[in-house]
C-alpha positions as a printed NumPy array, in Angstrom:
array([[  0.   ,   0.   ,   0.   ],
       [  1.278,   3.595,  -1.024],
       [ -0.307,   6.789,  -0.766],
       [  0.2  ,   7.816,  -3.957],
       [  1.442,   5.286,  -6.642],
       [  1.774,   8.838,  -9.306],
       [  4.349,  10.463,  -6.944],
       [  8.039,  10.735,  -8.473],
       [  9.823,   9.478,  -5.494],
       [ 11.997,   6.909,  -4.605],
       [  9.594,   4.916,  -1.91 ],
       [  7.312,   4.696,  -5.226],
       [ 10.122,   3.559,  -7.601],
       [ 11.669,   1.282,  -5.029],
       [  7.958,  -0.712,  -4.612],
       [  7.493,  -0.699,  -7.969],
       [ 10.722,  -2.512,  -8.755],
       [  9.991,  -4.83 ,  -5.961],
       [  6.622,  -5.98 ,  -6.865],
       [  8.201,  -6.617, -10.076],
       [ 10.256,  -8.847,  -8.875],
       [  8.222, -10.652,  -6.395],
       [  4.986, -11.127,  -9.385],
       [  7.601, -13.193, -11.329],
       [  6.644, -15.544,  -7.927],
       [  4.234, -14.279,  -6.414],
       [  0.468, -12.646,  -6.922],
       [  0.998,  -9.01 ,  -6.329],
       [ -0.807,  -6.017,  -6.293],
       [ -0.102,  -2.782,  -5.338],
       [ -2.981,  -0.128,  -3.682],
       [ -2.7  ,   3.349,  -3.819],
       [ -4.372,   5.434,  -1.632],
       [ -4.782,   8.445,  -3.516],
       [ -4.905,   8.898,  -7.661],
       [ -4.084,  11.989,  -8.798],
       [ -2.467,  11.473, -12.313],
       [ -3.673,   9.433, -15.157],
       [ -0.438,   6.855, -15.296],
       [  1.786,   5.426, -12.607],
       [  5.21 ,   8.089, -11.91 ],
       [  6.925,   4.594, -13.001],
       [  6.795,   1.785, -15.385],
       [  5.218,  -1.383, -13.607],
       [  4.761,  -5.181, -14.834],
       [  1.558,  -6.107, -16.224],
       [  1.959,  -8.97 , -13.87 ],
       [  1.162,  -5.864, -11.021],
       [ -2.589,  -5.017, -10.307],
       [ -3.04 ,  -1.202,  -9.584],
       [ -5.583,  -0.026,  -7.879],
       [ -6.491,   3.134,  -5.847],
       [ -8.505,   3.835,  -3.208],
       [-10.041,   7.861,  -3.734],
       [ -9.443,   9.067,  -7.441],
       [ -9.024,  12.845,  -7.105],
       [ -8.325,  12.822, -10.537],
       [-10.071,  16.596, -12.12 ],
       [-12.509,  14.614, -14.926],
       [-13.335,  11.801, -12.278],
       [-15.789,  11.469,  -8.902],
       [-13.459,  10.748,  -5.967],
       [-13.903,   6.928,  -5.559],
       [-17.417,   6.681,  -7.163],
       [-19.213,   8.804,  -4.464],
       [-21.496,  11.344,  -5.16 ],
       [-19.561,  14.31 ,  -6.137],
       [-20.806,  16.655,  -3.082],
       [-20.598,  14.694,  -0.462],
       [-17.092,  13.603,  -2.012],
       [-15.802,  16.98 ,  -2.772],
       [-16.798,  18.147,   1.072],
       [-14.414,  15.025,   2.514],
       [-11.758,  15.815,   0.801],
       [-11.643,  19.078,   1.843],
       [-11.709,  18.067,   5.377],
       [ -8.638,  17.617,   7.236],
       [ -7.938,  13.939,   8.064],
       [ -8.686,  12.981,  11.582],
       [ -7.258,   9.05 ,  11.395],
       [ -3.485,  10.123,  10.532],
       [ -1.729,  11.922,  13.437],
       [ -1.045,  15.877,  11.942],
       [  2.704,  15.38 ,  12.379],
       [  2.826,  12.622,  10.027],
       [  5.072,  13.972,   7.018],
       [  2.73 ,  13.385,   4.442],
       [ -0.102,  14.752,   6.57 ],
       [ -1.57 ,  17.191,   4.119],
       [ -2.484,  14.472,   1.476],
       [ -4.79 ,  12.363,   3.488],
       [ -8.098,  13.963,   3.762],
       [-11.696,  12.505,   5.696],
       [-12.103,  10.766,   2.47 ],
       [ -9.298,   8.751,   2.746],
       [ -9.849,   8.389,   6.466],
       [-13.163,   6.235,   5.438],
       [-11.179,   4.438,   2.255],
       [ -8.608,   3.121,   4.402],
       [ -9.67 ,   1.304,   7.248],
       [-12.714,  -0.406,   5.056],
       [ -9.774,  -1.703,   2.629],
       [ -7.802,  -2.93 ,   5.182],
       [-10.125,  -4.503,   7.27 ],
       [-11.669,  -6.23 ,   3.553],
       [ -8.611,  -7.136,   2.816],
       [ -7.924, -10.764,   0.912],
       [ -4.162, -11.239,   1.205],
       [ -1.935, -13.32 ,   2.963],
       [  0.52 , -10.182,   3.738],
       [  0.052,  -6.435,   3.505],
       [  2.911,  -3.977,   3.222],
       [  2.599,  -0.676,   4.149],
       [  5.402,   2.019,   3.075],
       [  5.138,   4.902,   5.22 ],
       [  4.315,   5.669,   8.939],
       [  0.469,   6.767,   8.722],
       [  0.015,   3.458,   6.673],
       [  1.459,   1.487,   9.06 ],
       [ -0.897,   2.603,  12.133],
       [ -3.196,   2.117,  10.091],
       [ -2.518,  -1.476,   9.54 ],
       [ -2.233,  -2.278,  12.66 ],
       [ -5.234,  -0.768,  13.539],
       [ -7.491,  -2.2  ,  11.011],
       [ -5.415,  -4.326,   8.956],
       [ -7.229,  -8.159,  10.008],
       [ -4.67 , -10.24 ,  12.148],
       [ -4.333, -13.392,   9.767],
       [ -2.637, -11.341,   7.092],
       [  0.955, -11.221,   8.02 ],
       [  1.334,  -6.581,   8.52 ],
       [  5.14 ,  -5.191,   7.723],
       [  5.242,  -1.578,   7.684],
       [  7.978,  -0.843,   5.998],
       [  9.983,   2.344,   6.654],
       [ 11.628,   4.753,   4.028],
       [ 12.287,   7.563,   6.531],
       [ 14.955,   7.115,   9.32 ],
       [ 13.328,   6.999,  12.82 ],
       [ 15.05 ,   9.959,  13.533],
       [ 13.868,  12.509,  11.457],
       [  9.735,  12.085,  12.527],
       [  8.389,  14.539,  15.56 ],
       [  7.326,  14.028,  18.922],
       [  3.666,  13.154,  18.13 ],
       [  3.853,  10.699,  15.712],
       [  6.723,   8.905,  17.372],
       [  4.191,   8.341,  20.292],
       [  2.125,   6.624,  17.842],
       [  4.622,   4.83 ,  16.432],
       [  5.85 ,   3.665,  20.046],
       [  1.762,   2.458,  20.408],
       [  0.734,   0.817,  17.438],
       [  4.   ,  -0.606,  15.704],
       [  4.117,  -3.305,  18.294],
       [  0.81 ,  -5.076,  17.095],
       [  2.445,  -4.868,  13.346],
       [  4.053,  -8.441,  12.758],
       [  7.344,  -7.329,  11.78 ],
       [  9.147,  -3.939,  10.472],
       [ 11.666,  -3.289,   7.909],
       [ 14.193,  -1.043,   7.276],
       [ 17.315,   0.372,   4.746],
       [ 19.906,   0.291,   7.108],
       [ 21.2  ,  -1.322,  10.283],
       [ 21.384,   1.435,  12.008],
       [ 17.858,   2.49 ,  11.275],
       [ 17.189,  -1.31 ,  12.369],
       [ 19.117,  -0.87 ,  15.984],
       [ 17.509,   2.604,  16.439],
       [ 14.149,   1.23 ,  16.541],
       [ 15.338,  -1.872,  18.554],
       [ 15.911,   0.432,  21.382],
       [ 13.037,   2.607,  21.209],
       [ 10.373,  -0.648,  21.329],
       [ 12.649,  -3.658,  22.29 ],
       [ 10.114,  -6.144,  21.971],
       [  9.546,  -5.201,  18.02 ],
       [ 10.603,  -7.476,  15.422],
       [ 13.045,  -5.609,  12.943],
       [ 14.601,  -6.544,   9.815],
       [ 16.926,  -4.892,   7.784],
       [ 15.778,  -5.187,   4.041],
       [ 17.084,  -2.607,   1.613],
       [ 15.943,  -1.399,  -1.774],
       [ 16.642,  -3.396,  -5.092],
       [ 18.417,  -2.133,  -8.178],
       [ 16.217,  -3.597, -11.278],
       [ 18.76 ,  -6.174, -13.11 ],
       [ 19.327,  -4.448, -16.306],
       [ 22.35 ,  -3.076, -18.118],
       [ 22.851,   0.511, -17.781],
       [ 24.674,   3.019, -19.482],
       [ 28.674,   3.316, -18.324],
       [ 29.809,   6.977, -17.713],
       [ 33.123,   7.48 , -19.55 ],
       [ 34.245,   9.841, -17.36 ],
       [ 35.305,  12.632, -20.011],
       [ 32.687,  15.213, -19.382],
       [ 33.632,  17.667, -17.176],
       [ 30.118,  17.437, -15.148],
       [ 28.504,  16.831, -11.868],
       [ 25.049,  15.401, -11.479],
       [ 22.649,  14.978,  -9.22 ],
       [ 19.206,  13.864,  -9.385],
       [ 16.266,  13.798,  -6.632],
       [ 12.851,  16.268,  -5.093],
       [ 14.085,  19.86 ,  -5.077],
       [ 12.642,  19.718,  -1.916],
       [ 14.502,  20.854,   1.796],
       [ 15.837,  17.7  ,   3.517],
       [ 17.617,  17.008,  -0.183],
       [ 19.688,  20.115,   0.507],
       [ 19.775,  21.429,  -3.207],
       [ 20.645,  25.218,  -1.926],
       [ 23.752,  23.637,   0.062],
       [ 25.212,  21.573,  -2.786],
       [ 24.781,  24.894,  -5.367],
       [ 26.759,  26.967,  -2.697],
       [ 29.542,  24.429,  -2.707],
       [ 29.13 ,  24.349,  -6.5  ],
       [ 30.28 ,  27.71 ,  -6.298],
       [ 33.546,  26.835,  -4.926],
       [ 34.454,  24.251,  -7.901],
       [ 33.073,  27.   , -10.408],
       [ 35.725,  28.918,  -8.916],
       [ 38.38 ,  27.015,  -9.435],
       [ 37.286,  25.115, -12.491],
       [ 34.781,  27.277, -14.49 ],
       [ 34.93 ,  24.324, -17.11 ],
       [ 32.581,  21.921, -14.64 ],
       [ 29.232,  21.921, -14.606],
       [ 26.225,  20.809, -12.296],
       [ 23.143,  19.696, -13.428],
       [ 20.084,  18.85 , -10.935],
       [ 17.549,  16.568, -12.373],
       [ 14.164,  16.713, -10.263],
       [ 11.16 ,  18.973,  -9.324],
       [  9.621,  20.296,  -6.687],
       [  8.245,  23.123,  -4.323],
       [ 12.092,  24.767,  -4.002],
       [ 12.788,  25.06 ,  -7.667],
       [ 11.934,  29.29 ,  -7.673],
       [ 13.928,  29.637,  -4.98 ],
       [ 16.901,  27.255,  -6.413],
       [ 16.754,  29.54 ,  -9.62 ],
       [ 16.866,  32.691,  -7.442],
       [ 20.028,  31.313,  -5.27 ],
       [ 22.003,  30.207,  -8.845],
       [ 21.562,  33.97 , -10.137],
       [ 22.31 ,  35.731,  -6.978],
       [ 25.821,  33.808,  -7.053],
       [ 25.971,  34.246, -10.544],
       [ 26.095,  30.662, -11.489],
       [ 24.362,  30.451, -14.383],
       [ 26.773,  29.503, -16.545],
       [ 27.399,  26.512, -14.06 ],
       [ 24.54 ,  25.055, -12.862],
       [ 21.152,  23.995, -14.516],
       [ 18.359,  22.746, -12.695],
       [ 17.15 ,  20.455, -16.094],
       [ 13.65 ,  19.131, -14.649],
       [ 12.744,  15.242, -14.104],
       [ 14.045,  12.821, -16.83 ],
       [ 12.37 ,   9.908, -17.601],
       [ 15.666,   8.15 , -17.957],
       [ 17.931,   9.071, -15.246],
       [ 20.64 ,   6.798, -16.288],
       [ 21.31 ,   7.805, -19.148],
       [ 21.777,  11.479, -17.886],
       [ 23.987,   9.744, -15.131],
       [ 26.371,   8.325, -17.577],
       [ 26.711,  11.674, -19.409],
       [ 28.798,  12.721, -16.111],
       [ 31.601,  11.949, -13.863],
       [ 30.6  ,  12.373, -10.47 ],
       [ 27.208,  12.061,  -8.809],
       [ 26.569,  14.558,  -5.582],
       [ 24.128,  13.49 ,  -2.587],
       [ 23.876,  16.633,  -0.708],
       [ 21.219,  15.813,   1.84 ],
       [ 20.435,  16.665,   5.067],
       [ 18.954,  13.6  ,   5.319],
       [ 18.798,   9.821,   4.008],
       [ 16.941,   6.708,   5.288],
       [ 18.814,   4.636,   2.161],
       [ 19.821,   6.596,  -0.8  ],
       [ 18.579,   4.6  ,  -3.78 ],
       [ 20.227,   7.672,  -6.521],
       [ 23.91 ,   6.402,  -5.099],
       [ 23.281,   2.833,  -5.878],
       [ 21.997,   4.007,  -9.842],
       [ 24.483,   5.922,  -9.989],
       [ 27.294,   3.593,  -9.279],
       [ 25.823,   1.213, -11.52 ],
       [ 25.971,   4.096, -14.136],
       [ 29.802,   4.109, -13.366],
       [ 29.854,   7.182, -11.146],
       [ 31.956,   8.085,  -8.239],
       [ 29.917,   9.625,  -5.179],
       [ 30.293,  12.649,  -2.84 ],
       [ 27.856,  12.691,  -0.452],
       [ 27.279,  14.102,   3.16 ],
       [ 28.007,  11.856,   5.721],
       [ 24.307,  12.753,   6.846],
       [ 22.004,  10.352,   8.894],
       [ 21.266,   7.563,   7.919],
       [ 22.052,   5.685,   4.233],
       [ 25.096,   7.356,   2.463],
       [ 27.798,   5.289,   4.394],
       [ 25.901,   2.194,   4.569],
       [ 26.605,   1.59 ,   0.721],
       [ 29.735,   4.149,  -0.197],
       [ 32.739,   3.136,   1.145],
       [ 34.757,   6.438,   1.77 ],
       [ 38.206,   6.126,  -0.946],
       [ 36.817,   3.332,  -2.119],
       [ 33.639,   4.185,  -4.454],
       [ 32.793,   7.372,  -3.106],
       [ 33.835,  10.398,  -0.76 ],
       [ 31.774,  11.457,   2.115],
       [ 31.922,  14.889,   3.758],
       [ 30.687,  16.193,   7.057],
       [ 27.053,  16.46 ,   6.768],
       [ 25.529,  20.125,   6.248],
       [ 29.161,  21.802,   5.354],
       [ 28.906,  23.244,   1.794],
       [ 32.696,  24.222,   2.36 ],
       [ 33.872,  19.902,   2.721],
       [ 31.632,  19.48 ,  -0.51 ],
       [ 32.67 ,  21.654,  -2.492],
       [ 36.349,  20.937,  -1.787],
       [ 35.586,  16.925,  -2.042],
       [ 34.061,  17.435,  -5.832],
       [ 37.256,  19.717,  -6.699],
       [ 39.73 ,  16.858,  -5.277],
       [ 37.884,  14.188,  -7.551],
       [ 38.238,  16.673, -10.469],
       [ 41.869,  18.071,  -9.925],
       [ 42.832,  13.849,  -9.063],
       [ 41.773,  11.862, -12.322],
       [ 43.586,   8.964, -11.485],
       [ 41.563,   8.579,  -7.829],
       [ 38.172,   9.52 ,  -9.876],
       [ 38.535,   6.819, -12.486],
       [ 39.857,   4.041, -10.164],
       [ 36.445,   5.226,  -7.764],
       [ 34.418,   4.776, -10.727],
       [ 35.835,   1.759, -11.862],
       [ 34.58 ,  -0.343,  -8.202],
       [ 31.226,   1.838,  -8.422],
       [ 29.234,  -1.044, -10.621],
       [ 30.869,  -3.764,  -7.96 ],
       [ 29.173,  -1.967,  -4.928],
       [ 25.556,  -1.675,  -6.962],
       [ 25.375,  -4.981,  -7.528],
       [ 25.092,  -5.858,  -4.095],
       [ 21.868,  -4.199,  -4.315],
       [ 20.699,  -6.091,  -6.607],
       [ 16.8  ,  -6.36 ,  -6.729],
       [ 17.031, -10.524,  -7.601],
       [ 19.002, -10.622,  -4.334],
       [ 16.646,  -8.387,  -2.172],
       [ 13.351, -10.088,  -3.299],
       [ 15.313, -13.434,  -2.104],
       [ 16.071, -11.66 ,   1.343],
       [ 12.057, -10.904,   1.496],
       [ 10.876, -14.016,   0.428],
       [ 13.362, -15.633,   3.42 ],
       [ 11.321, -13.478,   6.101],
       [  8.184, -13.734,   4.812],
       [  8.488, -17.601,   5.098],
       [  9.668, -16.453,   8.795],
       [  7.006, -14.621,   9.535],
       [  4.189, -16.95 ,   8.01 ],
       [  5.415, -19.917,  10.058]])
C-alpha cells in the first residue's frame, strides 16, 4: 500500500521494482491510496494489479461517491493520521473512510505498508491473519514528537518492520525492544545501464528539489568548484516546491553559466552516464537509492556523511567520498579533489558497478521471500 502510486519518489520507484520482482513468484498487487495522475510516476509489470482507493483525478468522482458529499471530505482535514505525520496534508476525511474499510476487507496473505500513517493504520485495522510489515523509508530519527508516540503504540501489534539500514534497524530496537526488525534494503532492477566514460567535465545529481535534499547547500559548494574550475558543470535533475527559490540562489551567485536545474528525466541513467561524479547533498537519508543508480551508471559519489544511508553503501576512498554532513565548504572541496585527481576519480568509478550490484533487486526479493516464510510460520 502507497499513498500515492503517481508520486516521483523513490519509496514509489523502489515498490514498484519490488513488486516486479516478487509477481515473477508471487500474486501481487499494489494499492494506492490516492490517484491523482492518469499513469503510474513509473513503469510497472503487467503482472502488477493497480488499484487506488479515492481518485481525485479533475474529470473523475473521488472513488465513485457522489460528487458533493465527495468533494466536502476531501476538503476536510484527516482525523485518522496523526497531523505530524510527514505526508499529513495528502490524506483527507475521504481517505480516512477508504482506508480502514480496505484494510479490514482485505484478501491477502501479507500487507505492506510504506510509510508511517500506513502502518498505524494497519495495525489498527489491517485483520490479524494477514501477516502486517510496515515498511519504513524515513529514518526513525527525522519524525516529531507526536507521531513517534504513535509509532511507540501501534507498531508493536504490526508483525514485523523493515528497514534500509542497520542502524535504522538498531535505532528502533531500542526505542520498542520487543519489536521485530529486519533490515531489508531497496533493489536495483537487473538491467544493463549506461557506463559513464568519465570525459565530461560534469557533476550530477538527481532527486525532489525539496529541503531535507539540501539542493541550496550543494549549489553553494558548487560555487567553490566554479571557482576554481569554471569548465565543470552541475546539473540537478528533479522537481519540486524549491525550484523558484533554487533559480533565485544560482543567479544571486551568478552561477548560471554553471549550474542547470534540467527538470525530471524519464531516464535518469542515461543522464547519469553523461557525467563523472554524482553529488548526494542531503540533510537527510533513510537509504539513498540515486547512489546505488548511480554507481551502476559508473559514477563516483560525494555525499554528506548525513544520517542515515550514504555510508551504509559508499565506502569512503573506495567508491565514493563522504563529507561532514551540512558543510557546503567539505563538498565543495571533495568534488574539486575528484576533479583536480583523475587517477583517484577513475579508479572510484571503476569499483562503483561492484558496490551496486550488491543491491541487486534478484538478491533483495530473495532476502524478502526468506522473512516472509519467517514470519508466516
Amino acid at each position: 500500500m502507497l499513498l500515492n502510486a503517481g508520486t516521483l519518489d523513490g519509496t514509489v520507484r523502489s515498490t514498484f521494482t519490488l513488486a516486479d520482482e516478487l509477481s515473477r513468484r508471487h500474486d501481487v498487487e499494489i494499492i494506492g491510496v490516492r490517484r491523482t495522475s492518469d499513469a503510474p510516476a513509473f513503469p510497472l509489470s503487467d503482472r502488477v494489479r493497480l488499484r487506488h482507493l479515492v481518485d481525485e483525478r479533475a474529470d473523475a468522482r473521488p472513488g465513485g461517491w457522489r460528487p458533493g458529499r465527495a468533494r466536502r471530505l476531501l476538503d476536510e482535514p484527516s482525523t485518522l493520521v496523526h497531523p505530524e505525520e510527514r505526508s499529513y496534508r495528502f490524506y483527507s476525511a475521504l481517505t480516512d473512510e477508504r482506508i480502514p474499510r480496505a484494510l479490514r476487507r482485505l484478501r491477502a496473505d501479507v500487507l505492506v505498508t510504506t510509510r508511517a500513517g500506513l502502518n498505524i493504520a494497519a495495525a489498527r485495522f489491517a485483520p490479524s491473519r494477514v501477516t502486517r510489515i510496515g515498511q519504513e523509508h524515513l529514518h526513525l530519527g527525522i519524525h516529531e514528537p507526536g507521531i513517534l508516540a504513535e509509532i511507540e503504540r501501534w507498531y508493536p501489534k504490526l508483525d514485523a518492520v523493515t528497514t534500509l539500514t542497520e542502524a535504522d534497524r538498531d535505532s528502533y530496537r531500542s526505542l520498542i525492544p520487543d519489536l521485530r526488525v529486519r533490515t531489508l534494503r531497496n533493489g536495483l532492477p537487473d538491467r544493463v545501464y549506461p557506463r559513464s566514460r568519465q570525459e565530461n567535465k560534469t557533476v550530477v545529481a538527481a532527486g525532489r528539489l525539496a529541503w531535507i535534499k539540501g539542493y541550496d547547500l550543494l549549489i553553494t559548494a558548487f560555487a567553490r568548484v566554479a571557482e576554481k574550475h569554471p569548465e565543470w558543470t552541475l546539473r540537478i535533475h528533479g522537481k519540486g516546491d524549491r525550484l523558484d527559490r533554487l533559480r533565485r540562489q544560482v543567479t544571486r551567485l551568478g552561477l548560471y553559466n554553471n549550474v542547470m536545474l534540467m527538470g525530471p528525466s524519464d531516464d535518469i541513467e542515461s543522464e547519469f552516464a553523461k557525467a563523472s561524479i554524482l553529488a548526494v547533498p542531503s540533510r537527510a537519508e533513510a537509504f539513498g537509492m540515486t547512489i546505488v543508480e548511480g554507481f551502476a551508471c559508473g559514477l563516483p559519489a560525494v555525499a554528506f556523511d548525513c544520517p542515515r544511508g550514504p555510508r551504509e553503501i559508499i565506502t569512503a576512498g573506495h567508491d565514493g567520498l563522504l563529507v561532514p554532513p551540512g558543510d557546503p565548504a567539505a563538498l565543495g572541496d571533495a568534488l574539486v579533489r575528484l576533479i583536480d585527481d583523475e587517477g583517484l576519480r577513475h579508479r572510484m568509478a571503476a569499483a562503483a558497478p561492484g558496490t551496486a550490484r550488491r543491491y541487486a533487486v534478484s538478491s533483495v526479493a530473495a532476502d524478502w521471500e526468506d522473512v516472509l516464510a519467517d514470519l508466516r510460520r
